[in-house]
Structures are given as structure tokens and as C-alpha cells.
N, C-alpha and C positions, 0 to 999 in steps of 0.2 A: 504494500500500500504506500502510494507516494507523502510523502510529508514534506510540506514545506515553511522555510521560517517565514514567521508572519509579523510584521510595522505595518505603523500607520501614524497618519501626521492630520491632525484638525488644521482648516482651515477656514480664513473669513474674508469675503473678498464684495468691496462695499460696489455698489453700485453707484456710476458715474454722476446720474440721477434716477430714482427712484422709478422703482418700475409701478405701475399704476394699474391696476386690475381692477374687477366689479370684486374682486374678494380682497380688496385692498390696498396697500400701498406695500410693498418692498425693499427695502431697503440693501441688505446686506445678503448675499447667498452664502450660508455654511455649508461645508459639505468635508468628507474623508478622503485623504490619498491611501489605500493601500499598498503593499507591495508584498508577492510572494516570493522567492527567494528558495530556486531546488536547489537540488545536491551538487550539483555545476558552479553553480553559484551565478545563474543567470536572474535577472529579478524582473518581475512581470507585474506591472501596475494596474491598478484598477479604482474606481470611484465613484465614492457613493454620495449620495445630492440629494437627499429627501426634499418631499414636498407636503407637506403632512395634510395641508388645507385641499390636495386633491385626492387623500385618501392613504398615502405613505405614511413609512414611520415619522419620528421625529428625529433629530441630529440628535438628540438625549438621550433616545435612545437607540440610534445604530453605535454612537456611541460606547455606549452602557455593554452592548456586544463584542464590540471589538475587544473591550479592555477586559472582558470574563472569557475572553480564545486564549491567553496567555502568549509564548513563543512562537509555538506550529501549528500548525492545521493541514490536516490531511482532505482529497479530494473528497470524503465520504462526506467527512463531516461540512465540506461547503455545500454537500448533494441536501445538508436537512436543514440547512438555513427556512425557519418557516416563514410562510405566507404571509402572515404579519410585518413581514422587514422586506418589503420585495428593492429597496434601494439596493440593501445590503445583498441579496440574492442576486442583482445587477452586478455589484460592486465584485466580490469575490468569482461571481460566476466569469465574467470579462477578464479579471485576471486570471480564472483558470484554462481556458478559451486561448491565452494568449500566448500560455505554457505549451501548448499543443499546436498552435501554428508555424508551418514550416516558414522559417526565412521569408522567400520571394514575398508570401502572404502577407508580409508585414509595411507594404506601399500600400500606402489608402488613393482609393479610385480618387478621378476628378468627379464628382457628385454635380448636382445640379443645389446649389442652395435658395430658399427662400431669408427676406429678411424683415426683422423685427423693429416696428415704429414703435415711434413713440404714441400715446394716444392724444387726443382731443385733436384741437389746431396746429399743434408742433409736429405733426407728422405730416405735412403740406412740406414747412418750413425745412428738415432733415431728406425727402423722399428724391430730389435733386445729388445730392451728392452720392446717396447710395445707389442710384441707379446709374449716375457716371461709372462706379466701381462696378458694375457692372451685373447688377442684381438686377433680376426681371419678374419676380413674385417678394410679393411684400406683404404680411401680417399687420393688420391694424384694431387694435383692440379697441369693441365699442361694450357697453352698460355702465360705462364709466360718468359719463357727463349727462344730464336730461336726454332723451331722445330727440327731441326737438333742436339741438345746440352739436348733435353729432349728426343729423340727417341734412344741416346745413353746412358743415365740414366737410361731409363727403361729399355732398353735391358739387361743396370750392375743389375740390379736391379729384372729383373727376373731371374736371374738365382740364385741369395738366396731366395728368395720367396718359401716358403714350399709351398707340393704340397693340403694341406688343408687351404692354404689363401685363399682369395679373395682381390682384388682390382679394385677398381672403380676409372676412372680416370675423373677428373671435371674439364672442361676449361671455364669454368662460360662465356660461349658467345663469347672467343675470339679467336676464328677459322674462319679462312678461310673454305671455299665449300673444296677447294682443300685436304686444311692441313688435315677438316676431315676425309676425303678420305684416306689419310696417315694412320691418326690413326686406322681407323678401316679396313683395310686390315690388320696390323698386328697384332692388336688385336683379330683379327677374328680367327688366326692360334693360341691362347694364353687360354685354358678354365679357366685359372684362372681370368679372368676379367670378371667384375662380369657386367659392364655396362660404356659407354660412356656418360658422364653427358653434359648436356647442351653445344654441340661443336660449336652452332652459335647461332646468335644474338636472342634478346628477339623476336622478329616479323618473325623469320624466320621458323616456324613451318611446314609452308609447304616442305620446303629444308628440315628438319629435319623427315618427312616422309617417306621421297624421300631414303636419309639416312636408316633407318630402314629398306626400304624394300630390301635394297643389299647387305646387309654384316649382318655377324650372330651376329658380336656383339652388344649388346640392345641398345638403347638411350634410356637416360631418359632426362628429361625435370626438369629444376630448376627455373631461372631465369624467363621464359617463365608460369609456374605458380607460381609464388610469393606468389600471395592476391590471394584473392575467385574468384575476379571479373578473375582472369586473369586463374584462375582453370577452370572457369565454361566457358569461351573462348576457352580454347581450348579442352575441351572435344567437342565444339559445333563446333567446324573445326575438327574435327575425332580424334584427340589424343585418342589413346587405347594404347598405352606403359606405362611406367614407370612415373610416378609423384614424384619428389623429391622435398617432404612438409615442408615448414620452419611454423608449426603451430604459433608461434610467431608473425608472418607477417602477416597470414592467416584467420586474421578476428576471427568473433567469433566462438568459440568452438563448441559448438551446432550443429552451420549452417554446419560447416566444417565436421565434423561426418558424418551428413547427407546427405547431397551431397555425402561421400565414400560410406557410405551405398548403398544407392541407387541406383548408377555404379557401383559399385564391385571395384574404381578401384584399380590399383596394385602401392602401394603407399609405399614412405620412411618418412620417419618420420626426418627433421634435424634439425641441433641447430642453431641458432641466436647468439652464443656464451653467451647465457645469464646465469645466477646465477641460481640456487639450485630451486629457486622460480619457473623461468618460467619451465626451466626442466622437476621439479614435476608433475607443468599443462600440459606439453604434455606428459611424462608417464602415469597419469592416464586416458588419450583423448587415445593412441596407445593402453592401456590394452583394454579400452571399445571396440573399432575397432580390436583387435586378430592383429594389421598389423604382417606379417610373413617375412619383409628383416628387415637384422640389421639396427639398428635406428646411424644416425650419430650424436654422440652425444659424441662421446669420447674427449672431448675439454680440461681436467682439465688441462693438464701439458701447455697448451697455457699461463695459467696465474701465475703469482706470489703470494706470499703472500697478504691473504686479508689485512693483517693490514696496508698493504701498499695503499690500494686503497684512493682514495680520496673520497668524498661525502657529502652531508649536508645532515645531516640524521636528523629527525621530533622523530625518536624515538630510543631508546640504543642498540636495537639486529640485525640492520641494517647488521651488519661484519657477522653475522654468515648464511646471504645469500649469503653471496660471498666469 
């Protein structure tokens, strides 16, 4: 049985400005570096990013796990990490995943990225430069401001919009029945949007069907598939739309794969807002899977300078993950 030594370094890494959600405001991303470390002495990083508010543990507690594994840990025991910690189940699975990749594997594909605005009015004002860099889908989160004050943002807002963007609009749950209604009537008149992201609540899947089948513009599903457990829920209530996958959250690597394989189904790939580390691990999970929409993953300008980050780092190259 393989055993490997087992670190890990907290880290805190503040946001440039605050990221602004219908469940909030964010400030700071915490999250874990691991690292395994076989009998070669080869060491194999992986990273865990909780997001507790979509249904993850919390950084207290992936934490709290880490420090009760002591020195090693053998494959078996990353095989029973349970359900309740699916970060962590991420976190260790992608570092074991990475123990077993031959060399060549270890070049990440050129991907297709989407990228991440800011919301209200300031994503007019930023959406200019990102698309010079060269981004052609872009995320803009709405339930954040009145309806009325973000259906005249977009309005300003599509009409600079080239006619080769795409935009996806994500209210991560905080929609009224009504509001969504709103939105996708005019969305529906709009072919540049690419998909309506999760416009109500986590449990609300059935409404969200309901949705799909009246207006042309897609829903996809985020919050409502988080984790595995909440993936394999609702494909088992009829979800055949769009799947917007935080692989981070999403348990183990492996399981996750297979489950898409197996459905075919039509899946986005997004970020956890985590470091270089976790990234990698869903880069080389969406190459194995061909997924075919841009991956949301264009996060970097969200953060400042790593040297700024805080952390108690177990080992010296800790910054160059983040």
C-alpha cells in the first residue's frame, strides 16, 4: 500500500476588490496547499478552497482534517475522505491523480477561458480591457442590485458588446419566479447570451425546469449542483440542461469524470477562485472530458499581488501558487 508524506500550508489571499454576490460580499479566499510526497521523493500538490455558502465544508474544518492525518497518508485512506468534505476529497484526490500521471500529461491544454466581471455598472467600465486580452465569454453577476438598476446596465451594456461575445448572466439563486421571468424574456430577444445561471434557489429545480421549457434562453444550474451528491440529485429529478461545475467542491476527480462520462452531460467547468494548484487539477480533469463551453476561470485580475497574501506556509515555494 502506497504511503505518502503528507504538508500542508493555510493560506489567505485578499481580494483586489470584493467580490459581490446575491449571497454576499467576499472579501478574502482561504483555502489549503497540500502536498504528497512518495518514496522518490517526488511531491505532488493539490488544493483545497471551500465554499461553505454553496454547500462545502468550511476552511475550519478541512482544516481540522488535515491536522488529525498527522505525517502520511496512504491512497486508501484519501479513497474514504467523506462526502461531507468534498473540497478536501478534490484537494487530496488531484494530488493523488497527479502521483499517477505520466510526465508528457503534465502540459495543460490551451483551454478556451471565460471571464469574470465585476457586477452592477463597473463591468461596462472593466469589459474593454478584458476582451483586448483577449476573452470572448464573460460572467456577469446579477441579484445583486434592484432589478430595475441591473436590466438598465445591461441594456448600457449590450449595446458595446461585440457581436462575437458571449455573456452569461449568474444570479447565484437570488431570483424571484417573477424576476426570472424578467430576465429571460429579454434575454430570449438577445443571441449573445450564452445562458441564464442558476436564477433560483438551491431546491428549486423543478421551477427551474419549468423555466427552460418557455423561453429560448438556456439555464444552467450552479449552486443547485455544487458537490457530487447534489450533481447526481439532480440528474435523478430530470436535469438534462447545463451543469455549471465548481470541480473544487465537487468531490473526487475520478468519481466526477465518470458520472460526465457516463451522461454525456453538457457541463462548464468553474473556478472556486483558487491558486495555480487547484486550476491545474481541473485543467487537466476538463482536457481528459474534451468539455466544449469556455471554462470560467478567468479570475486572475480579482487578486493582488501574491507577496501580499498572508499564510503559514510548512514549506518556501508556497507564493509561487498564488
Amino acid at each position: 500500500m502506497n504511503s505518502y508524506k503528507f504538508t500542508y500550508s493555510i493560506y489567505q489571499r485578499p481580494f483586489r476588490q470584493p467580490l459581490k454576490t446575491s449571497h454576499g460580499v467576499w472579501e478574502v479566499r482561504a483555502g489549503i496547499i497540500i502536498q504528497l510526497t512518495d518514496d522518490l521523493g517526488r511531491c505532488h500538490p493539490g488544493e483545497i478552497a471551500p465554499i461553505p455558502w454553496f454547500g462545502s465544508e468550511s476552511i475550519e474544518q478541512a482544516s481540522d482534517w488535515c491536522q488529525q492525518i498527522g505525517d502520511n497518508i496512504t491512497a486508501s485512506e484519501i479513497d474514504r475522505i467523506p462526502d461531507d468534505l468534498p473540497a478536501c476529497q478534490f484537494g487530496f484526490g488531484s494530488a493523488l491523480m497527479a502521483v499517477n500521471l505520466p510526465p508528457a500529461n503534465t502540459i495543460l491544454p490551451n483551454l478556451d477561458i471565460s471571464a469574470l466581471l465585476p457586477s452592477g455598472a463597473d463591468a461596462i467600465a472593466r469589459f474593454p480591457a478584458l476582451y483586448t486580452q483577449g476573452y470572448s465569454t464573460f460572467k456577469w453577476k446579477i441579484g445583486v442590485l434592484p432589478i430595475d438598476q441591473e436590466m438598465a446596465i445591461w441594456k448600457q451594456f449590450m449595446t458595446t458588446l461585440p457581436v462575437d461575445a458571449k455573456l452569461r448572466l449568474d444570479a447565484n439563486g437570488g431570483l424571484t419566479y417573477a424576476e426570472a421571468e424578467q430576465w429571460l424574456k429579454i434575454c430570449s430577444q438577445e443571441a449573445r447570451i450564452e445562458f441564464l445561471e442558476q436564477p433560483l434557489a438551491v431546491d428549486s429545480i423543478e421551477q427551474m425546469q419549468e423555466l427552460a421549457g418557455l423561453y429560448d434562453t438556456p439555464i444552467a444550474l450552479d449552486e443547485s449542483v455544487a458537490t457530487f451528491n447534489r450533481i447526481q440529485a439532480a440528474y435523478t429529478q430530470g436535469w438534462r440542461g447545463i451543469y455549471v461545475i465548481k470541480p473544487g467542491i465537487a468531490g473526487f476527480p475520478w468519481r466526477l469524470a465518470e458520472f460526465i462520462t457516463q451522461y454525456q452531460l453538457d457541463v462548464v467547468f468553474s473556478s472556486v477562485m483558487e491558486t495555480s494548484v487547484g486550476r491545474d487539477a481541473a485543467f487537466q480533469l476538463a482536457s481528459r472530458l474534451n468539455l466544449r463551453r469556455s471554462m470560467g476561470f478567468g479570475i486572475d485580475e480579482w487578486f493582488g499581488d501574491p507577496e501580499n497574501s498572508e499564510g503559514k506556509s510548512k514549506y518556501k515555494d508556497l507564493a509561487r501558487y498564488l
